[in-house]
C-alpha positions in Angstrom: -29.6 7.3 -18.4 -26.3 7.8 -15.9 -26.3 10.8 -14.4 -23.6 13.2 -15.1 -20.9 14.0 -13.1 -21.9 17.5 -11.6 -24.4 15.2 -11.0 -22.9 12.6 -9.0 -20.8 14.7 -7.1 -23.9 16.8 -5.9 -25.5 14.1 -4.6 -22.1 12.8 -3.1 -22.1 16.2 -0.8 -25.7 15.9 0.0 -25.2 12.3 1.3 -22.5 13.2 3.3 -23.5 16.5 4.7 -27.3 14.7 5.5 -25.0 11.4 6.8 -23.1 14.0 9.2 -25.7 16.0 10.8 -27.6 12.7 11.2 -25.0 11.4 13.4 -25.0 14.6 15.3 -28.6 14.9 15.7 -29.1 11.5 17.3 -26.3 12.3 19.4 -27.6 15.9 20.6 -31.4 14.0 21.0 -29.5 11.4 23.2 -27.8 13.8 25.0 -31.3 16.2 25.5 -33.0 12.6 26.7 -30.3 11.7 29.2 -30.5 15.3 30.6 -34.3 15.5 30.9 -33.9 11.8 32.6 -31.8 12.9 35.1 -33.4 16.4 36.0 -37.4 13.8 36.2 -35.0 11.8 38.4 -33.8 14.5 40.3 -37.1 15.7 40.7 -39.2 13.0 41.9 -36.0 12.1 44.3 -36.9 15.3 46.0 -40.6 15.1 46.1 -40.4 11.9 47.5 -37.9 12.7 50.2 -40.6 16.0 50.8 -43.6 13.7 51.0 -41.7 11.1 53.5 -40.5 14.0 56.0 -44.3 15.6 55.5 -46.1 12.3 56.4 -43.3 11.5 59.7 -43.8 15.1 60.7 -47.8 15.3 60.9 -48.2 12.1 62.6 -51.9 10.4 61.5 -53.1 13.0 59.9 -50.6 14.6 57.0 -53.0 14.8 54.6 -53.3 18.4 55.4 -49.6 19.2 55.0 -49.5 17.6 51.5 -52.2 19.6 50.4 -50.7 22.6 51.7 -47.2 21.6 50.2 -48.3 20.7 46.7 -50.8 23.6 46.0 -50.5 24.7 42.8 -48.5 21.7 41.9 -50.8 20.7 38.9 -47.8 18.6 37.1 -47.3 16.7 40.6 -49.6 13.7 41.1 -49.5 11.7 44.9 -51.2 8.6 46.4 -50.5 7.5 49.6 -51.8 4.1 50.2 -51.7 1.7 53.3 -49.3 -1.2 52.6 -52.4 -3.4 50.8 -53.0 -0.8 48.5 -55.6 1.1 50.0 -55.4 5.2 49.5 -55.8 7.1 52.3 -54.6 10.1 50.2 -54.5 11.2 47.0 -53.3 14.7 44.7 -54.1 14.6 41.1 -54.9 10.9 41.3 -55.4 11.4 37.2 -52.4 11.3 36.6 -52.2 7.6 37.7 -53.6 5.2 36.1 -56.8 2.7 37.2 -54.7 -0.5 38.2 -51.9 1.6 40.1 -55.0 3.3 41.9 -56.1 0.3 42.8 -53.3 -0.2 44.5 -50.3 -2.3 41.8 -46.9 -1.2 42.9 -44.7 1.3 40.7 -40.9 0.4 40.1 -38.7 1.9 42.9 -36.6 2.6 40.4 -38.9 4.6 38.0 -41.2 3.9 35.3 -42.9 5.7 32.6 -46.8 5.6 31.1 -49.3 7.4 29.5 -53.0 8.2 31.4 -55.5 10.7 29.0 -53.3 11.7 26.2 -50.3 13.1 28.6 -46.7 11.3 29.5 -46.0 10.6 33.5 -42.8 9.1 35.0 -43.5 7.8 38.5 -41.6 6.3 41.1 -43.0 5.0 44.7 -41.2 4.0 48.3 -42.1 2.8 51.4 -42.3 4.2 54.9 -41.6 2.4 57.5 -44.3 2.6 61.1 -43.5 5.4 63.5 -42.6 5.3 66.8 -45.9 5.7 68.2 -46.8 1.9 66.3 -48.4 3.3 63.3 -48.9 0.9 59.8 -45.9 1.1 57.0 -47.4 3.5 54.0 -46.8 3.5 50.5 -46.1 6.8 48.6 -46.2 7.0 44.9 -45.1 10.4 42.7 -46.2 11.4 39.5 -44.5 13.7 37.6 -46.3 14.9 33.8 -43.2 15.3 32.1 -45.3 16.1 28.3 -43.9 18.8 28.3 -40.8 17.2 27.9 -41.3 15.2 25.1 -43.6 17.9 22.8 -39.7 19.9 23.3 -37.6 16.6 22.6 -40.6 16.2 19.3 -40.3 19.6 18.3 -36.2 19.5 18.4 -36.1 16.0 16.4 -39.0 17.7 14.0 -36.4 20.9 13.9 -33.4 18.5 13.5 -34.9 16.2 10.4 -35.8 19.7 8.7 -32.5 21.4 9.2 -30.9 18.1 8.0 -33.3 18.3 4.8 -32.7 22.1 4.4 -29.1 21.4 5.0 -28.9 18.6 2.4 -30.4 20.3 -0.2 -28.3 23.3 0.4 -25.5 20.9 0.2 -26.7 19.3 -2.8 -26.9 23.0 -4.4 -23.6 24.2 -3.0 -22.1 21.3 -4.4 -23.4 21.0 -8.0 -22.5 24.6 -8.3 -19.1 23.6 -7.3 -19.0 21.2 -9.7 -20.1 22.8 -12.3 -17.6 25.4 -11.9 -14.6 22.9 -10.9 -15.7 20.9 -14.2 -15.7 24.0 -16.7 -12.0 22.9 -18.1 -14.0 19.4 -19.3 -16.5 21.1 -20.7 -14.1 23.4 -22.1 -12.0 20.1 -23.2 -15.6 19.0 -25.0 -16.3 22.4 -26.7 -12.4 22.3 -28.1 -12.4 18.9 -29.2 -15.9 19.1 -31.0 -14.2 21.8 -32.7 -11.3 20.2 -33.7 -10.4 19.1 -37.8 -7.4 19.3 -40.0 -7.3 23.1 -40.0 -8.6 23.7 -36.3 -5.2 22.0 -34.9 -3.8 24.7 -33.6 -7.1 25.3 -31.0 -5.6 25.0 -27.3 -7.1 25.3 -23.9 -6.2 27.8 -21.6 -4.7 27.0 -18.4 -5.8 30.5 -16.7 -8.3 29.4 -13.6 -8.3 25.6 -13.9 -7.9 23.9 -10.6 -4.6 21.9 -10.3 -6.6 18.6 -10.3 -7.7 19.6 -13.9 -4.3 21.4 -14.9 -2.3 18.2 -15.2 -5.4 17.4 -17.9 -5.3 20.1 -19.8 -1.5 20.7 -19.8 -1.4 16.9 -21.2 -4.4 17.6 -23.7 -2.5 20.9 -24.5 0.7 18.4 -25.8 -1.3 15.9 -27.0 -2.9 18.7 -29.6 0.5 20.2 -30.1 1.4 16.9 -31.3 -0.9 15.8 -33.6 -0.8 19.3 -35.0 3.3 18.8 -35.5 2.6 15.5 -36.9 0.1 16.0 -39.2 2.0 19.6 -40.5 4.9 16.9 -40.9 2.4 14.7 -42.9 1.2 17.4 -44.6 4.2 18.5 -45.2 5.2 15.1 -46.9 2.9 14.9 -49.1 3.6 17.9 -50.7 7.0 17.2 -50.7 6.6 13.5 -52.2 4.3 14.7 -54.5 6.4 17.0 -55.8 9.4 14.9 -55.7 7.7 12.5 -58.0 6.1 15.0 -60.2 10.3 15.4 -61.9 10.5 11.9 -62.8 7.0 11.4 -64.1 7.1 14.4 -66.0 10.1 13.1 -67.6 8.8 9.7 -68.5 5.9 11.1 -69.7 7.8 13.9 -71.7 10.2 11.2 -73.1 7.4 8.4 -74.2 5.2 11.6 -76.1 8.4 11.8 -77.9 9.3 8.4 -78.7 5.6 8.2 -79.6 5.1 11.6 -81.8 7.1 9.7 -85.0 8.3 6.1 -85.7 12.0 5.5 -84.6 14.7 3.3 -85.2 15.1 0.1 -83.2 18.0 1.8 -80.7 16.0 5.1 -80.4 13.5 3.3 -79.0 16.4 1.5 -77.0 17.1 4.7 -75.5 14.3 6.1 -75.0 13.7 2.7 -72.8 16.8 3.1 -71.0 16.5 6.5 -70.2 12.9 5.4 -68.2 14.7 2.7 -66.5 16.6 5.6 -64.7 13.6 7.4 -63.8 11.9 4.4 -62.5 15.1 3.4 -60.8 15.3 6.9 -59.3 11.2 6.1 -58.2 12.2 2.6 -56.7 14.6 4.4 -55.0 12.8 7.0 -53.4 9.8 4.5 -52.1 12.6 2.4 -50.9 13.6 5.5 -48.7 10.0 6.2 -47.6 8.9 2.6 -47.0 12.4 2.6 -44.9 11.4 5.9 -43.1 7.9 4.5 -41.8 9.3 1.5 -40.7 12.1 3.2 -38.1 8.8 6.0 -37.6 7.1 2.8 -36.2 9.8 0.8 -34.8 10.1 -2.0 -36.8 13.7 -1.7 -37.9 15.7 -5.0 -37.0 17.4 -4.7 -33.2 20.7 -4.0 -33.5 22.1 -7.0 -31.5 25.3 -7.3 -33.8 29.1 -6.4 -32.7 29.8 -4.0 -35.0 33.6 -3.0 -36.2 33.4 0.7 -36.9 36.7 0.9 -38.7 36.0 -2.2 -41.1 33.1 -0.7 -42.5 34.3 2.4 -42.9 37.7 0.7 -44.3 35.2 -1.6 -46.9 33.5 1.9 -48.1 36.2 4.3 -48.3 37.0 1.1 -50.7 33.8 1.3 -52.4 33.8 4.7 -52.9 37.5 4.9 -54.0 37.0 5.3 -57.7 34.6 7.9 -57.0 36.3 9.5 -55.1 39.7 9.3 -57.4 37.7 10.8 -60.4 36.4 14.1 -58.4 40.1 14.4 -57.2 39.3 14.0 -53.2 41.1 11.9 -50.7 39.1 10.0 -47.7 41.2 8.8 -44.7 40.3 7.2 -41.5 41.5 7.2 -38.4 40.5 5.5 -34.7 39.0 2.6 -34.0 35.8 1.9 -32.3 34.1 -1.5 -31.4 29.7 -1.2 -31.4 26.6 -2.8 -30.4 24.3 -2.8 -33.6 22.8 -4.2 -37.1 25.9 -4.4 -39.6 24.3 -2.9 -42.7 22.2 -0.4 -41.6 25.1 1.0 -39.7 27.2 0.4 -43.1 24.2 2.1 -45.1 24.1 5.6 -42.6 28.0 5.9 -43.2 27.5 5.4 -46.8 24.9 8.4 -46.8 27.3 10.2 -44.9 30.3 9.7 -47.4 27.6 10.0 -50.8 26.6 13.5 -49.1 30.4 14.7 -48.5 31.9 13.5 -51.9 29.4 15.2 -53.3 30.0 18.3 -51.1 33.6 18.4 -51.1 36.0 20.5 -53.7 38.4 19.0 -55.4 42.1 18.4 -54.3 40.4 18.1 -50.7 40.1 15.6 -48.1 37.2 13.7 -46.1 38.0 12.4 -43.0 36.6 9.8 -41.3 37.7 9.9 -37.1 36.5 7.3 -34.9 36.8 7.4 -31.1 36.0 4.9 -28.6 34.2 4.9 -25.4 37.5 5.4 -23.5 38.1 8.6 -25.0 34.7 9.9 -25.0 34.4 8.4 -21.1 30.5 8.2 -21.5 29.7 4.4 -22.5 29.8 5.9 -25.5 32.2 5.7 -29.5 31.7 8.3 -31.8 32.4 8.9 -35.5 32.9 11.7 -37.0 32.3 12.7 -41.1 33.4 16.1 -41.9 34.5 18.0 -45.4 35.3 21.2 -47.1 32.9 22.9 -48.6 30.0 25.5 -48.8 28.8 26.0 -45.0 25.9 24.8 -44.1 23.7 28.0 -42.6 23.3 28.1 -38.9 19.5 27.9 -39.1 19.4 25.1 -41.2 21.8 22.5 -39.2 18.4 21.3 -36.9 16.3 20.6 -40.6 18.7 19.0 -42.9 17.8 15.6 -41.3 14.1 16.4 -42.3 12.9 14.5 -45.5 13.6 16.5 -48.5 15.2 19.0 -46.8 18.1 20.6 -48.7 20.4 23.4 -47.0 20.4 25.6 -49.7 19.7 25.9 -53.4 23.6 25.7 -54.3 24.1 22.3 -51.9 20.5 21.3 -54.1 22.3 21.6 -57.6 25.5 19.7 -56.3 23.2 16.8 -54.9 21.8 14.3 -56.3 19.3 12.5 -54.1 16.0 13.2 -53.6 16.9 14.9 -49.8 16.6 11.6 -47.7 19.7 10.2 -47.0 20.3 12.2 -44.4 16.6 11.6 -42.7 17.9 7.5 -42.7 20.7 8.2 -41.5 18.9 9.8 -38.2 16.5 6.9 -37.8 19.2 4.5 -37.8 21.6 6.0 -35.5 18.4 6.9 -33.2 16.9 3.3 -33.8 20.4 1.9 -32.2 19.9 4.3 -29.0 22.4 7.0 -30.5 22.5 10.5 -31.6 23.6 12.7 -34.6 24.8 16.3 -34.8 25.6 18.5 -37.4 28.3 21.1 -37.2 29.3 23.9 -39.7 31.7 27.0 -39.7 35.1 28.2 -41.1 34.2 26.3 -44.5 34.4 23.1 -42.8 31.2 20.2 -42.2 31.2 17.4 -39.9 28.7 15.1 -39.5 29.1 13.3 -35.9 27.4 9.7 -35.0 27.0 8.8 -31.4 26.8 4.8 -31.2 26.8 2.6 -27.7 29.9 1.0 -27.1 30.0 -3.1 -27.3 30.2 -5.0 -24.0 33.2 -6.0 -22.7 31.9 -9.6 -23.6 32.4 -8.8 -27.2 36.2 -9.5 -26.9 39.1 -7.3 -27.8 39.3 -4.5 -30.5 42.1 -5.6 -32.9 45.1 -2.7 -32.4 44.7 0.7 -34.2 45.0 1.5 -37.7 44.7 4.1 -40.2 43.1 4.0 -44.2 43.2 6.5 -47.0 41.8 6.3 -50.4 43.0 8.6 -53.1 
């Protein structure tokens, strides 16, 4: 089983802290060594240079003197031999061992050994014959430096159990740290196990999580406000599609119970057909919409790579809509010019739901206008086109959700309307598809719709020179 990440971290301090006092241990036990080296050094040094003066001073007989000089001395051990080995005196001759007793030569420069369960260091020289003619002498010193080393074992035994003590105390320290530093993950867990369709609206709080975790939670935080806005919008939907369809249903349904309650005439029955050919036209319609809705939700609307002539379309649908427009006594005229970068028909399909939505907005004896300005006007990279009407206002608080799908602005706009509250929802996703915007402005009885489009390269040639339409 992996272990968890309190876990892992725990052991990460614990490996460090052991890894650091490590290092500093051998380098304090070095340091205690080398010091302890050089005072032994120091020491025997001086003994020897004590033992040499002793043995000139006395003449042939020093023994006396060394006896004198080392009483009490019970960690000092002496030989002095004759230059074939031979002692002529000795002081604690334990502490050497058989072989340098019997007279083998110790390192001038110092050597270490171990004689009945206790550590010497030793170090000999030679004297040379006095004046009077006497033989050259050997003198060896033995120092029992056990003492020593029981400190140097006891501080590397003190050391390893400090490091342990201080490992597991790191180990401690740092799962607890952990644990605490990780409480905004487990917090994370707890939420999401708790999260369902009606539990959307759970958020973490950012009170007391670290920074490290704050970017986490601030992002899980948006991530949860955005599936909750999406699926309310789903939700939302669904009830609204559901109860869109639930008119035209109802209607077929009503109509063929009729049709069917008696026996008709061959053109009743006509009717009754082609009265359910609306309806289902009115159905096609509406999945039409949606199925065009998810696709721009998902991005697979064609790229608008086309040079699109803002006045021509608008010119070919004021056309379109001219006897429309002629029997509800309203006048539509253009003005401006505006050359963009985008797919042809679903630019010429959001102006149409602009112009449907104001014709069927607009009193009679009034005027739409269409105005179109180009990027050098607008000075942004940008051309802009402008719808706007007569009519009821549009209230304040419903400009931002008349683009929503089967959103109406009010229950009067409803009545005069037709649709089933998505034109102006395409409309959005085609403008934002081609990497432009749309507003919606209302006051003083008047409506304008404004489209924001990108401007066509320079590349795209000339625009042709300005004109003006009108349709009556």
């Amino acid at each position: 089983m992996p272990l968890s990440l309190t876990a892992r971290l725990a052991l990460l301090f614990a490996l460090l802290t052991a890894g650091l006092l490590i290092v500093v241990g051998i380098v304090l036990g070095r340091a205690v060594e080398r010091h302890f080296d050089e005072l032994d050094a120091h020491e025997l040094a001086a003994k020897l240079t004590l033992v040499g003066n002793l043995v000139r001073e006395a003449g042939a007989e020093p023994e006396q003197h060394l006896d004198a000089a080392f009483a009490g001395q019970h960690m000092v051990g002496l030989l002095l031999q004759t230059a074939d080995g031979s002692v002529l005196h000795a002081i604690q001759p334990q502490a050497f061992t058989a072989a340098q007793r019997a007279g083998v030569a110790l390192n001038e420069g110092g050597e270490t050994w171990h004689e009945a369960g206790r550590e010497f260091i030793g170090r000999e020289i030679g004297l040379a014959p006095d004046a009077a003619g006497g033989e050259p002498l050997r003198v060896a010193v033995a120092l029992d430096i056990s003492h020593h080393a029981h400190f140097l074992d006891e501080v590397r035994r003190g050391l390893w159990l400090g490091i342990s003590a201080a490992a597991l105390a790191a180990a401690l320290l740092g799962w607890l740290a952990a644990h605490r530093g990780l409480a905004p993950l487990r917090r994370v867990t707890t939420t999401a196990r708790r999260l369902s369709a009606d539990g959307l609206s759970l958020r973490l709080d950012e009170a007391g999580a670290p920074a490290e975790v704050r970017d986490f939670v601030d992002a899980f935080n948006g991530m949860l406000a955005r599936l909750e806005a999406s699926f309310t919008r789903l939700s939302d939907f669904s009830a609204d599609i559901a109860h869109e369809l639930r008119t035209p249903i109802s209607n077929l349904m009503t109509q063929t119970e009729v049709a069917l309650s008696r026996a008709r005439s061959s053109e009743a029955y006509r009717e009754v057909l082609a009265s359910n050919l609306e309806e289902f036209e009115r159905i096609a319609r509406m999945v039409g919409d949606m199925l065009f809705l998810a696709q721009a939700e998902n991005g697979r609307l064609p790229r608008p790579v086309e040079t699109v002539q803002l006045d021509d379309e608008a010119r070919a649908l004021i056309e379109f809509y001219e006897a429309l427009a002629e029997d509800r006594g309203v006048k539509i005229t253009l003005a401006g010019q505006a050359r963009v970068t985008g797919d042809r028909l679903m630019l010429r399909r959001a102006l149409s739901n602009l112009l449907s939505n104001a014709l069927r907005h607009t009193p009679a004896g009034s005027t739409i206008g269409i105005d179109i300005r180009d990027a050098d006007e607008a000075a942004d990279g940008m051309a802009t086109l402008s719808v706007s009407n007569p009519g009821d206002p549009i209230p304040s608080d419903q400009l931002e959700r008349i683009f929503d799908r089967f959103h109406r602005a009010s229950d009067e706009r409803a009545r005069k309307g037709e649709g089933a509250g998505l034109g102006l929802a395409i409309t959005r996703s085609i403008v934002l598809a081609h990497g432009g915007d749309i507003r919606a402005a209302s006051a003083d009885g008047q409506t304008r719709f404004t489209l924001t489009l990108p401007r066509a390269t320079a590349a795209a040639g000339s625009v042709p020179p300005s004109h003006t339409g009108a349709a009556t």
